[in-house]
LOLOMAR-700410 format. One record per residue (C-alpha): z, x, y. Coordinates in Angstrom, 3 decimals, padded with zeros to 6 digits. Example, Ala and Ser with C-alpha at 12.3 -4.5 7.8 and 13.67 -1.06 7.14 Angstrom:
<kedos>
z;x;y
007.800;012.300;-004.500 .
007.140;013.670;-001.060 .
</kedos>
This chain:
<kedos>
z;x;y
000.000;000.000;000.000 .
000.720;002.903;002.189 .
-002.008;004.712;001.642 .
-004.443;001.609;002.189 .
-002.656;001.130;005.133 .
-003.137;004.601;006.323 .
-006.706;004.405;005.418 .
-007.372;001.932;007.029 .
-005.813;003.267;010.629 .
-007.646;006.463;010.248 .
-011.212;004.495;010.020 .
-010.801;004.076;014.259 .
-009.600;000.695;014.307 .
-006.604;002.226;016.237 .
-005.181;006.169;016.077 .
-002.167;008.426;016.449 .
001.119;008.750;014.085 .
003.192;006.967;017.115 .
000.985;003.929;016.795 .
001.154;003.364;013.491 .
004.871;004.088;013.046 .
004.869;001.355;015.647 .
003.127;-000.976;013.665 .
004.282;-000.267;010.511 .
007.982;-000.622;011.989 .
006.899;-003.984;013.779 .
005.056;-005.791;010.563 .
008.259;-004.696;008.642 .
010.421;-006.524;010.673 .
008.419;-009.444;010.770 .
007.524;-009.389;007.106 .
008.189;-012.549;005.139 .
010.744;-010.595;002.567 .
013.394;-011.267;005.222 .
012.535;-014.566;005.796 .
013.225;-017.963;004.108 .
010.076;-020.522;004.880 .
011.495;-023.893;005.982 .
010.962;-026.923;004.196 .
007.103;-028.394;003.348 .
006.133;-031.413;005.255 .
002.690;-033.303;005.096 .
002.794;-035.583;008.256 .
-001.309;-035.956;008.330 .
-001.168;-039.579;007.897 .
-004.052;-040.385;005.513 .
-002.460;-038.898;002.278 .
000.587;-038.298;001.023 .
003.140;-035.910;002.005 .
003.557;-032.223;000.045 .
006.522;-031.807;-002.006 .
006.387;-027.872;-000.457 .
009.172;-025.265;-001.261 .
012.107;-024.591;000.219 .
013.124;-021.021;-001.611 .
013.509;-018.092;-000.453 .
011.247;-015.396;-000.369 .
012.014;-012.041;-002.272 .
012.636;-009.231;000.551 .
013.183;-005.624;-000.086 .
009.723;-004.174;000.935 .
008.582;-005.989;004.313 .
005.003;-006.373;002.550 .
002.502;-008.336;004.032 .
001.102;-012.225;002.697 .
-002.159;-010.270;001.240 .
-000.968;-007.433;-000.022 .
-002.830;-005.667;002.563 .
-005.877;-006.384;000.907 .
-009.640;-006.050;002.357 .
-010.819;-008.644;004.688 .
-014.330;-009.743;006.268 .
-014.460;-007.296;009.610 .
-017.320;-009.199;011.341 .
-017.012;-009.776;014.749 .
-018.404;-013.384;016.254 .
-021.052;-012.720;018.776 .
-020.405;-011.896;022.720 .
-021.663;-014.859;023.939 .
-018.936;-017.653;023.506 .
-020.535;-020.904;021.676 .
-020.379;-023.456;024.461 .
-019.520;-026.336;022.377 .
-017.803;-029.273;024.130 .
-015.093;-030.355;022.079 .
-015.213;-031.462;018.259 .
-017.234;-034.381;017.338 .
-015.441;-037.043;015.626 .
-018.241;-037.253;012.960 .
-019.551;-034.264;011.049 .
-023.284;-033.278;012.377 .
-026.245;-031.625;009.706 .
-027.993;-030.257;010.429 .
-026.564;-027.497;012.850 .
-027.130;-029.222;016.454 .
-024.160;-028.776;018.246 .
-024.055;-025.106;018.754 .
-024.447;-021.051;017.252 .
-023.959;-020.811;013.574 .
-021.200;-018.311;013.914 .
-019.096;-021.181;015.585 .
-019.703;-023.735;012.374 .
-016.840;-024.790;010.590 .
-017.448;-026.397;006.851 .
-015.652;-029.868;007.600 .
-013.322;-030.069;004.575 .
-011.800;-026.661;005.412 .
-011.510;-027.414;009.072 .
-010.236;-031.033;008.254 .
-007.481;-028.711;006.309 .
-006.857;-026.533;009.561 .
-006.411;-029.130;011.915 .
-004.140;-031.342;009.186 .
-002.261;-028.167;009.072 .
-001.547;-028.225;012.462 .
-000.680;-031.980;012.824 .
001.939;-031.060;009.624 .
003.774;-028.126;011.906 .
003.377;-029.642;014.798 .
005.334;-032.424;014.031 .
008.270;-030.287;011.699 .
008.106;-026.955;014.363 .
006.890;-027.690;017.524 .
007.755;-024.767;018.782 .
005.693;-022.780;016.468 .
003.012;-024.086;018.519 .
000.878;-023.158;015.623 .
-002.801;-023.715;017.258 .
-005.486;-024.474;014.406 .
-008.142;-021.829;015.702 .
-005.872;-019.221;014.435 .
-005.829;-020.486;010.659 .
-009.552;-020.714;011.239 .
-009.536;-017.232;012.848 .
-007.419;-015.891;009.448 .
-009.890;-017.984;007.188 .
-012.600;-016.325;008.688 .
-011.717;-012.887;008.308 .
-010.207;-013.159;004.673 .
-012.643;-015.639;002.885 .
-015.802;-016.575;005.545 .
-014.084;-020.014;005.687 .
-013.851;-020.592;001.722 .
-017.203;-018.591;001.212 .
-018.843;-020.859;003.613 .
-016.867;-024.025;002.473 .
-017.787;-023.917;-001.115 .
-015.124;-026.588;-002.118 .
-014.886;-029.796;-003.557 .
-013.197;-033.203;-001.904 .
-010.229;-032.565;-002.921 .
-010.547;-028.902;-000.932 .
-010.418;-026.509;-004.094 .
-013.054;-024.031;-004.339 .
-015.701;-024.565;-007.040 .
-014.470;-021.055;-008.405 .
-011.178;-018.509;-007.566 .
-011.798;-016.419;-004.823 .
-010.145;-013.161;-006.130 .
-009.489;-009.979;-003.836 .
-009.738;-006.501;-005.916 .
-007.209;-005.768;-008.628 .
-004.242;-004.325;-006.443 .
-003.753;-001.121;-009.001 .
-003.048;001.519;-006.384 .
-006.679;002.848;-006.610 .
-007.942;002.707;-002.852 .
-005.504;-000.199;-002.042 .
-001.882;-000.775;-002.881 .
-000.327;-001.070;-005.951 .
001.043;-004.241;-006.941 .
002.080;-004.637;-010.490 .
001.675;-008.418;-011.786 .
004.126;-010.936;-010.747 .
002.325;-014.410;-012.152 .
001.644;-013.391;-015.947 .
-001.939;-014.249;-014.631 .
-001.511;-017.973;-014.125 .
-003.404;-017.819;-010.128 .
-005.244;-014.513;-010.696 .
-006.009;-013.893;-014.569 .
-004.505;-010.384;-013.957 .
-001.787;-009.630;-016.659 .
-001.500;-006.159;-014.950 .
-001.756;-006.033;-011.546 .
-001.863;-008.468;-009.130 .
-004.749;-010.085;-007.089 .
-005.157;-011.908;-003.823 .
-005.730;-015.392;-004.389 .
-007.534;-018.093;-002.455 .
-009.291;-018.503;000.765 .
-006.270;-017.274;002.233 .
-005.652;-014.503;000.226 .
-002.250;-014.884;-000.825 .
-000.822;-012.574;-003.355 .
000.946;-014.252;-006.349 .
004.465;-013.169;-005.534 .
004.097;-014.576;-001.838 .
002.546;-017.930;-003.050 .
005.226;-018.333;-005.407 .
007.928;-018.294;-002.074 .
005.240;-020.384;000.335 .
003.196;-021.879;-001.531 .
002.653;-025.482;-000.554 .
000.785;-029.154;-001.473 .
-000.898;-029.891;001.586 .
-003.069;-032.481;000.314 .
-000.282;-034.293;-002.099 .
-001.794;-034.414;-005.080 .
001.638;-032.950;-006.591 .
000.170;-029.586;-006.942 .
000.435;-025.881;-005.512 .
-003.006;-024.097;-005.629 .
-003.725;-021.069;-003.587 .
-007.275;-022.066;-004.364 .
-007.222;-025.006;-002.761 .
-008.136;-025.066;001.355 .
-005.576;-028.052;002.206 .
-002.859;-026.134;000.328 .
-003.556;-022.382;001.099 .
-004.233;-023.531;005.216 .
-000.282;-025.724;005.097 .
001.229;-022.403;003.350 .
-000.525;-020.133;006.226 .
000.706;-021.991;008.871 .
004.451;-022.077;007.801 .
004.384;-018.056;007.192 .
003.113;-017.330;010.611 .
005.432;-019.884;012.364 .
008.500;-018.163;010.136 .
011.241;-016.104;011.893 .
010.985;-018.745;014.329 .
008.160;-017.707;016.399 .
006.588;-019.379;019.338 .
002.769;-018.569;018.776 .
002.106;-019.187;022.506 .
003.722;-015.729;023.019 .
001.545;-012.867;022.799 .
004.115;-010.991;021.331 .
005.028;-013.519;018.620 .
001.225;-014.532;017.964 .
000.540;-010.522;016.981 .
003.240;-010.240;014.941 .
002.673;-013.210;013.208 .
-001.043;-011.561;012.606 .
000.508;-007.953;011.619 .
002.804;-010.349;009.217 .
000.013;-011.373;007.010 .
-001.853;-008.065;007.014 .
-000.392;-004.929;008.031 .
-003.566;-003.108;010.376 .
-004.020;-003.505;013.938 .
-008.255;-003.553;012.978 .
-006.798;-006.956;011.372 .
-005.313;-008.105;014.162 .
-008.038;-007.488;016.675 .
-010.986;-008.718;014.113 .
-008.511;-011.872;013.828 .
-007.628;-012.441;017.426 .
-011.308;-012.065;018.363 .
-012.299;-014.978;016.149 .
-009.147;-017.167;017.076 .
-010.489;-016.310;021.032 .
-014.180;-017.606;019.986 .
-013.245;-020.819;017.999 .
-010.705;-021.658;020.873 .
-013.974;-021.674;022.966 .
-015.661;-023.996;020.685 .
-016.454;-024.992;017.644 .
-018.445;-027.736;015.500 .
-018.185;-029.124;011.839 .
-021.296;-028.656;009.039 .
-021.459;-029.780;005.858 .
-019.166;-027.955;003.026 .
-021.236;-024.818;001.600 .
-023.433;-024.344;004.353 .
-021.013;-022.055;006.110 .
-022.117;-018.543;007.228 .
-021.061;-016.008;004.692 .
-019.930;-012.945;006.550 .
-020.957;-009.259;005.233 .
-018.784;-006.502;006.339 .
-015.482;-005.565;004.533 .
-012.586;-003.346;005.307 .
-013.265;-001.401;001.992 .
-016.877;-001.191;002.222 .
-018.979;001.227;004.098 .
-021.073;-000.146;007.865 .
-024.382;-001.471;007.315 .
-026.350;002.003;007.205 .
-023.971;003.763;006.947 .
-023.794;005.762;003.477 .
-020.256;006.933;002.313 .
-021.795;010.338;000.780 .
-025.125;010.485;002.655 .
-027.542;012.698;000.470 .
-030.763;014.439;001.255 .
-033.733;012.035;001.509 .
-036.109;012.111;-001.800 .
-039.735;013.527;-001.633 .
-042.120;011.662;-000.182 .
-044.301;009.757;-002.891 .
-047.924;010.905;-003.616 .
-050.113;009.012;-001.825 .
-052.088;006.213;-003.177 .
-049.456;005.789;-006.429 .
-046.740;003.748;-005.904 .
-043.385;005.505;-006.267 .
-041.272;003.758;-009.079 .
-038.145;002.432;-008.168 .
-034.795;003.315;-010.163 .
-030.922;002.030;-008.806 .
-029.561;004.301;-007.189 .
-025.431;005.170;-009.184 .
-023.000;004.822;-006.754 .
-021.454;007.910;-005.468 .
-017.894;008.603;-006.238 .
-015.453;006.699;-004.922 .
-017.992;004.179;-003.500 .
-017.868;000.280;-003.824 .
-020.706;-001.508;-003.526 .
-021.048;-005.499;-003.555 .
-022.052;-007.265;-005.387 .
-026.050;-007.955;-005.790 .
-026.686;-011.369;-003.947 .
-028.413;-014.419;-004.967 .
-030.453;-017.522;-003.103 .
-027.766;-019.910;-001.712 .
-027.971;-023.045;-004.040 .
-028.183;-026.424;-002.352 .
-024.974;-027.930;-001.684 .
-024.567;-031.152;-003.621 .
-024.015;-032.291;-000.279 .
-026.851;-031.995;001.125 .
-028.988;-033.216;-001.921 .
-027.433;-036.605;-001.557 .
-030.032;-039.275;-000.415 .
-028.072;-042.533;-000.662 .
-024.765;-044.051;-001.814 .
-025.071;-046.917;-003.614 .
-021.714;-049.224;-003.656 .
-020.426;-050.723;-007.224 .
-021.050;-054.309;-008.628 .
-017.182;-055.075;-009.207 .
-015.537;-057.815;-007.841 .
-012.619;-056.640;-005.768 .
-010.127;-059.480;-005.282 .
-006.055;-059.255;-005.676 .
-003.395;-061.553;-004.330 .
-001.670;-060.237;-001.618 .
000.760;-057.375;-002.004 .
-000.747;-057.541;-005.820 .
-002.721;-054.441;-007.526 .
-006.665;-055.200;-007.276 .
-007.950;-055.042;-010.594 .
-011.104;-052.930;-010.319 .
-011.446;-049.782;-007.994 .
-013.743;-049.308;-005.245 .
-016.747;-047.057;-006.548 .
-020.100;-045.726;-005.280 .
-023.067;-043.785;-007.402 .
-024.191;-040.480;-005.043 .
-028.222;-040.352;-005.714 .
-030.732;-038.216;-005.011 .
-034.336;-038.884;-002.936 .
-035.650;-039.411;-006.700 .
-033.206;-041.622;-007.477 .
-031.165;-039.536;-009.742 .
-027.045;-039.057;-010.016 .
-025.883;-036.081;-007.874 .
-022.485;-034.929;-009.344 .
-020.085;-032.914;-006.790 .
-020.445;-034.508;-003.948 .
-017.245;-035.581;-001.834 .
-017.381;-039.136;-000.675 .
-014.850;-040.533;001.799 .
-013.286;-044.151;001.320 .
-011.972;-045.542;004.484 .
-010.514;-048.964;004.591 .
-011.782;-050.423;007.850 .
-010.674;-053.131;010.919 .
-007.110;-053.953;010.567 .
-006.606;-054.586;006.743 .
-003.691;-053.609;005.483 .
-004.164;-052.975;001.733 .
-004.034;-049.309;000.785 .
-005.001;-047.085;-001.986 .
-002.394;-044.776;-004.324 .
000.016;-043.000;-002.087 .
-000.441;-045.451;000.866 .
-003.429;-043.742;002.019 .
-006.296;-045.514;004.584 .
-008.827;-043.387;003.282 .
-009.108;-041.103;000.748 .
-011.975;-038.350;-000.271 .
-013.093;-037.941;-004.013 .
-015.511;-035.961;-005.665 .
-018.897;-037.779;-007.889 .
-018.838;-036.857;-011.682 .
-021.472;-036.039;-013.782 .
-022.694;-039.587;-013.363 .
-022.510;-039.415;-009.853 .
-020.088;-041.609;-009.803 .
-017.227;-041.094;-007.088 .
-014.571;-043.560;-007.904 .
-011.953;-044.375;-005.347 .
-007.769;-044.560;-006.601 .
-006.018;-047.346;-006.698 .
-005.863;-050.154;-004.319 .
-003.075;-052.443;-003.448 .
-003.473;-055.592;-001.381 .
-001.214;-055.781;001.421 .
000.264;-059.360;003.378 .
-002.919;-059.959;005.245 .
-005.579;-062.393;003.602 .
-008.651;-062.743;003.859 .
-012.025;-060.502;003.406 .
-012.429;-056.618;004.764 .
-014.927;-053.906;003.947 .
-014.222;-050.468;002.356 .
-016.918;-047.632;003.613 .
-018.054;-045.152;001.564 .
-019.727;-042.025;003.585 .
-020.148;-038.260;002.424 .
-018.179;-036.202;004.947 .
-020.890;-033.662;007.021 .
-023.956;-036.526;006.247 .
-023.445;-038.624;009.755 .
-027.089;-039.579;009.503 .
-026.987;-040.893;005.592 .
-026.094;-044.536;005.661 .
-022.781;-045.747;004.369 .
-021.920;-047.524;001.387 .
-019.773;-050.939;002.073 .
-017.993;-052.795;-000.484 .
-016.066;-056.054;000.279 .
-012.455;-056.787;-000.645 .
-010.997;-059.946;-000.559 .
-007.034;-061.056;-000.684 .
-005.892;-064.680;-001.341 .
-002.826;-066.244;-000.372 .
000.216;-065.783;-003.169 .
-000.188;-069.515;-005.344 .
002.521;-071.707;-007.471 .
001.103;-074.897;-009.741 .
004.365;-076.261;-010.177 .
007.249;-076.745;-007.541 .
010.663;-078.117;-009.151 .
014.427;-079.752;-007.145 .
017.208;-077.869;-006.944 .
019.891;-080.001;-007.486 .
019.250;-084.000;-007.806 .
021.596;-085.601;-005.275 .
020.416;-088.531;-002.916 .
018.863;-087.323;000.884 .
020.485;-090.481;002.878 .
021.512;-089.530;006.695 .
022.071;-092.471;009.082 .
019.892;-092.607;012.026 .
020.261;-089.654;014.214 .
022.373;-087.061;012.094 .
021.474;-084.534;009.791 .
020.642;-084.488;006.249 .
024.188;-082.685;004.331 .
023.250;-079.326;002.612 .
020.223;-077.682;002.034 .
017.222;-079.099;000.054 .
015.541;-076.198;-001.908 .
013.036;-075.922;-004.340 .
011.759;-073.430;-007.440 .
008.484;-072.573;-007.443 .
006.391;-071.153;-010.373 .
003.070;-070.264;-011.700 .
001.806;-070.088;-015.016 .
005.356;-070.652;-015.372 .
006.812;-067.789;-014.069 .
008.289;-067.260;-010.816 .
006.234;-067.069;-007.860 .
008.185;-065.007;-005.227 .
006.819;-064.743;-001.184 .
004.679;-067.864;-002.214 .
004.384;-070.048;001.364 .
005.172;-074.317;000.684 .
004.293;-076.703;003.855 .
007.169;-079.521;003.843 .
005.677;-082.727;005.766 .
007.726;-085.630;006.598 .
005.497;-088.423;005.678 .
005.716;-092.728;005.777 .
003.346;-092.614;002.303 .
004.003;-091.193;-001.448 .
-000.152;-091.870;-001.657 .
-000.492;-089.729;001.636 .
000.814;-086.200;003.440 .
000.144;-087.684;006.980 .
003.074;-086.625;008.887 .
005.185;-089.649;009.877 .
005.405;-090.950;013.518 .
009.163;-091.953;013.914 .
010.451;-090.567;010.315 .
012.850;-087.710;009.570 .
011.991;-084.401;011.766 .
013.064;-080.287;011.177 .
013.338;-079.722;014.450 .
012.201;-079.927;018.338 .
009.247;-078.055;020.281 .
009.594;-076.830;023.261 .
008.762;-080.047;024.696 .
011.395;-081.967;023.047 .
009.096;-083.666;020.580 .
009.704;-083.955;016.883 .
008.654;-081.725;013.769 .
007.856;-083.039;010.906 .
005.390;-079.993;009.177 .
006.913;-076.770;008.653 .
006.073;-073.785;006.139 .
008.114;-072.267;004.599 .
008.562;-069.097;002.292 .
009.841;-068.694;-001.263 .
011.973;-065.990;-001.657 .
012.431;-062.777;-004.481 .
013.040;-065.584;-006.571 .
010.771;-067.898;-006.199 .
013.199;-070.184;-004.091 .
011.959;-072.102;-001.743 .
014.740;-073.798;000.945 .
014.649;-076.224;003.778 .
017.907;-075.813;005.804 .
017.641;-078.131;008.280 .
016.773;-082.079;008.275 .
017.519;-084.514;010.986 .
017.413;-088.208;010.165 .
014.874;-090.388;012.954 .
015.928;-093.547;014.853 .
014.226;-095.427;012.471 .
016.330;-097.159;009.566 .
013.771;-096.941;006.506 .
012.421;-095.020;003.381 .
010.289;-091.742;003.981 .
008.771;-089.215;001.682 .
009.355;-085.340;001.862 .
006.202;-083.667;000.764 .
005.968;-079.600;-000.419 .
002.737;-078.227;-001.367 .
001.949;-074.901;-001.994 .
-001.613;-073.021;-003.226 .
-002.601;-072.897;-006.645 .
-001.863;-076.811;-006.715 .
002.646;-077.001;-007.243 .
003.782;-080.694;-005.386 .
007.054;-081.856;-004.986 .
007.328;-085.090;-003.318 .
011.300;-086.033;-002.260 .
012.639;-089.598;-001.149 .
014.530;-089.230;002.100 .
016.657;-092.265;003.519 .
017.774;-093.229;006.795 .
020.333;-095.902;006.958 .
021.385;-098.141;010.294 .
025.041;-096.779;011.329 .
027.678;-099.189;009.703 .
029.557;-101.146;012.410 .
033.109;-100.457;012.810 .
035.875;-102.321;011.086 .
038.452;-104.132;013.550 .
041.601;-105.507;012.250 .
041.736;-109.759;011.832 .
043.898;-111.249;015.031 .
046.631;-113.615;014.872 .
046.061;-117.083;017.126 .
049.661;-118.034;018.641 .
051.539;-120.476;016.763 .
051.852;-123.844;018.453 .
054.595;-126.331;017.415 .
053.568;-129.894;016.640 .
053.608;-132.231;019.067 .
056.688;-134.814;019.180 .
057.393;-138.498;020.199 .
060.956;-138.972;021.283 .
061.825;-142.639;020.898 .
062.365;-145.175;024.087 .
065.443;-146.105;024.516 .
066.481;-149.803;023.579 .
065.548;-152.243;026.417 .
068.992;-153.572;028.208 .
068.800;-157.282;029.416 .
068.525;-157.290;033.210 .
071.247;-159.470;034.502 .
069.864;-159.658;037.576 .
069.231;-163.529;038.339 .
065.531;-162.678;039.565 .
064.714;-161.179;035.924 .
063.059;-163.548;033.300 .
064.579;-163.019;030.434 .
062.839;-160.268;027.974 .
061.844;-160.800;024.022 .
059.632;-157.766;023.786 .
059.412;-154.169;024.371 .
058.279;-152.341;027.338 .
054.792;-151.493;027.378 .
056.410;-147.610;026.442 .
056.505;-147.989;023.175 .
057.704;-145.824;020.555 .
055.480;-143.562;018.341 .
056.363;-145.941;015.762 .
055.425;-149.024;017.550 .
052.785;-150.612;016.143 .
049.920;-151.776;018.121 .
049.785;-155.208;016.154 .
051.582;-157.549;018.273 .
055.187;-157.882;016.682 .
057.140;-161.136;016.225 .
058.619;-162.244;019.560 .
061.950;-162.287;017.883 .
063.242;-159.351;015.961 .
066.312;-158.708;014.513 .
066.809;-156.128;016.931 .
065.866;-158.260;019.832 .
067.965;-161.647;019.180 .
070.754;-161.080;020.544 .
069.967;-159.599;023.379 .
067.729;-162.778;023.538 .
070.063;-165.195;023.334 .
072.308;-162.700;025.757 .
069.722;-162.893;028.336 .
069.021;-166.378;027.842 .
072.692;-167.215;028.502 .
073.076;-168.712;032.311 .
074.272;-166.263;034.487 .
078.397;-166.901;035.814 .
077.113;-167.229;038.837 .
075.076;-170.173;037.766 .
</kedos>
């Protein structure tokens, strides 16, 4: 490692013992063996959030994410790209600026979802996504050029040399070969050229599909991100922001060849589709363009008019030479003519599972299956249903088939039809693929009383207790199912009544007599509040709900019973009496005939027959008053 390092400060990129005591000093006290990484956290919005790591990293030797392995040293051009600002739809082909400033759009979807992640758990990292794209550049040409699937792992490992101490440093295996087949010696791994022992510390699952791959864009770019924000560094200071650089690889030629792409992306940039990327050409461990490592005398000139055979050359000693290139194959991508959507009826009840999956066949102009290409499902408008993870839209990758099936889907509370698009990410200009989704309305065919006593109120108060319901279909429960309750006059008719039993009062003081309700977890359905009319009579509660479940209830409203007074007592009045006359006396007075019968006040006994002129009674007083007077 020291050595490599050395090496690699005596090629110019900087010079001088002092400097590179400097640097060495400054990347080992910034190296990640001193430093745990803080917890992983996904907060991209569209999938689901990484599980990450929260170990710490091994420290004792200050080493650097890569190992100090080679890296691209292509510079971008001088003249900065003049790009606006990103689109918000991938463009092919190349329009919107210099080659050198296209990105591949999965891996810069995976730099800028990086960035949203940190963002949100260490703002002040103020991690900017240029930089990942700056260190993506410079260790793998952006994935070699965004050779990756939908998921964002590259179609194969991108390996750095075998780390055996030959030229570079030595690393003895720390994986038992799982990331970099190496049982020996260790490897960097990925397009961001982690070593195994550092991924094992920071690796991370930026895209949530439960797994830590180095190889994968969306994982390796969430990993970067945390190991240059470690130590708690603010990447808006100069300071910070190079030794977060020097952190990952130990050479000040690093950090300028890095710095000068994270400059030129800041300027601009622009997506293209996956595997069209511009594959850079200089290394760190290979010689300049022209430049010979051993230059040797130039061979004799052939004879003329004979052409002069030609043999390989061997490589001198100690020379590396890459690898013999080939024609760039077509990116699935860009072979794709159209998308055409699946046949299968998507329909669930809401916040049910749909029971076939949104799927679209990727074809070719000649009509035939294109397998690897990424398609993008996006559930559209304001739809609320969601695939696996609770995920808007999600990106998969065609089979062999072409056939690019989407997770998944759950209907959410919102009914009614909306569209699912289908579009391969970088192809703005190839049509989408829509597929319709419908969700119904939850449904009970039968709707059974709770409870069986009589609903009587008098007119004007309330109904006693609550009236509920059970509601089931296909005789199980049917929970979150809506019932309307009407107040009708009719058992033949839901009309709502005019002057019958209400729920409650509008704003305007009128009546209520429809109301829905909701069944709860259990399928219980219950009407709290009833309020008798001013009508006495015999009304008819109606619930309905979808899928056909009636209940129809008999509600009665009685006239208010009069109140009960106690019986009164007339006074008592006594009969009425006769007291009898007293006897007539014989006047003596000589004036006064003499009398035989009574005065005309008679007694109650006196009857009104005329009585006998002489009565016992009366003789003697009538032969006393017929007596002459003395006086006569």
């Amino acid at each position: 490692m020291a050595a490599q390092f050395g090496r690699r400060l005596r090629r110019g990129a900087t010079s001088g013992a002092i400097v590179a005591a400097a640097v060495a000093a400054l990347a080992a006290s910034q190296g990640p063996g001193a430093i745990s990484p803080p917890p992983a956290d996904n907060l991209s919005g569209d999938r689901a959030i990484g599980t990450g790591d929260a170990t710490t990293p091994p420290g004792g030797d200050g080493g650097s994410a890569t190992g100090d392995s080679p890296y691209y040293t292509d510079l971008p051009p001088l003249n900065p790209p003049n790009v606006t600002g990103l689109p918000l739809q991938p463009q092919t082909p190349i329009v919107t600026g210099p080659a050198a400033a296209g990105i591949p759009a999965t891996v810069l979807d995976a730099y800028r979802r990086a960035e949203q992640s940190i963002r949100a758990s260490d703002p002040a990292c103020n991690l900017p996504w240029q930089l990942l794209a700056g260190i993506g550049k410079v260790e793998s040409g952006q994935a070699s050029g965004g050779r990756v699937d939908g998921n964002g792992t590259t179609y194969t490992k991108i390996l750095g040399p075998v780390l055996n101490g030959a030229g570079f440093a030595r690393i003895t295996d720390t994986d038992g070969g799982l990331h970099d087949g190496d049982r020996v010696h260790d490897r960097a791994v990925g397009p961001m050229q982690f070593i195994p022992s550092t991924w094992a510390s920071w690796g991370q699952d930026g895209n949530g599909d439960g797994k830590k791959d180095p190889n994968n864009i969306y994982d390796a770019a969430q990993a970067a991100g945390m190991y240059l924000c470690a130590g708690d560094r603010n990447l808006a200071i100069k300071a910070d922001l190079d030794r977060a650089i020097l952190s990952y690889n130990r050479s000040t030629e690093y950090l300028n060849t890095v710095l000068s792409w994270f400059d030129y992306y800041k300027r601009g940039t622009h997506t293209i589709p996956d595997g069209t990327g511009q594959l850079p050409v200089d290394r760190s461990d290979r010689p300049r363009p022209g430049v010979p490592l051993n230059p040797t005398p130039a061979p004799p000139s052939p004879t003329p008019g004979r052409p002069s055979p030609t043999t390989p050359s061997k490589p001198a000693p100690g020379e590396t030479r890459p690898p013999a290139t080939k024609p760039p194959e077509v990116p699935a991508t860009l072979k794709v003519a159209s998308l055409k959507a699946g046949t299968a009826k998507l329909t669930a009840t809401a916040g049910g599972a749909f029971a076939e999956t949104a799927a679209v066949t990727a074809l070719d102009a000649a009509g035939r299956p294109v397998a690897g290409v990424s398609v993008l499902f996006e559930i559209t408008g304001t739809a609320d249903s969601r695939f696996a993870g609770g995920a808007a839209k999600v990106t998969v990758t065609s089979d062999a088939k072409g056939l690019a099936k989407a997770p998944a889907l759950t209907a959410g509370e919102k009914t009614g039809d909306f569209t699912i698009r289908a579009t391969v990410p970088g192809r703005a200009n190839l049509p989408a693929a829509e597929l319709r989704a419908t969700v119904d309305v939850r449904k009970a065919d039968a709707l059974t009383r709770l409870g069986d006593g009589a609903l009587t109120a008098e007119t004007g108060a309330a109904y006693q207790g609550a009236i509920q319901a059970e509601a089931r279909l296909d005789g199980a429960l049917a929970p979150g199912v809506d019932v309307t309750a009407v107040v009708s006059d009719s058992e033949t008719s839901s009309e709502a009544s005019a002057d019958g039993p209400f729920f409650k009062k509008d704003a305007a003081g009128n009546p209520v007599r429809t109301q829905v309700l909701q069944a709860d977890d259990k399928g219980v359905v219950s009407l709290d509040a009833l309020v008798a009319g001013a009508k006495a009579g015999t009304y008819v509660l109606w619930l309905t709900a979808p899928g056909g479940g009636t209940l129809k209830l008999t509600l009665t409203v009685t006239e208010p019973t009069p109140p009960t007074t106690p019986p009164t007592t007339p006074p008592t009045t006594p009969p009425a009496t006769t007291e009898p006359s007293p006897e007539p006396t014989a006047s003596k007075s000589p004036s006064t005939a003499p009398t035989t019968a009574p005065t005309a006040t008679a007694s109650p006994s006196a009857s009104a027959a005329p009585s006998p002129s002489a009565s016992p009674s009366a003789s003697p007083s009538a032969k006393t008053s017929a007596s002459p007077s003395p006086s006569a």
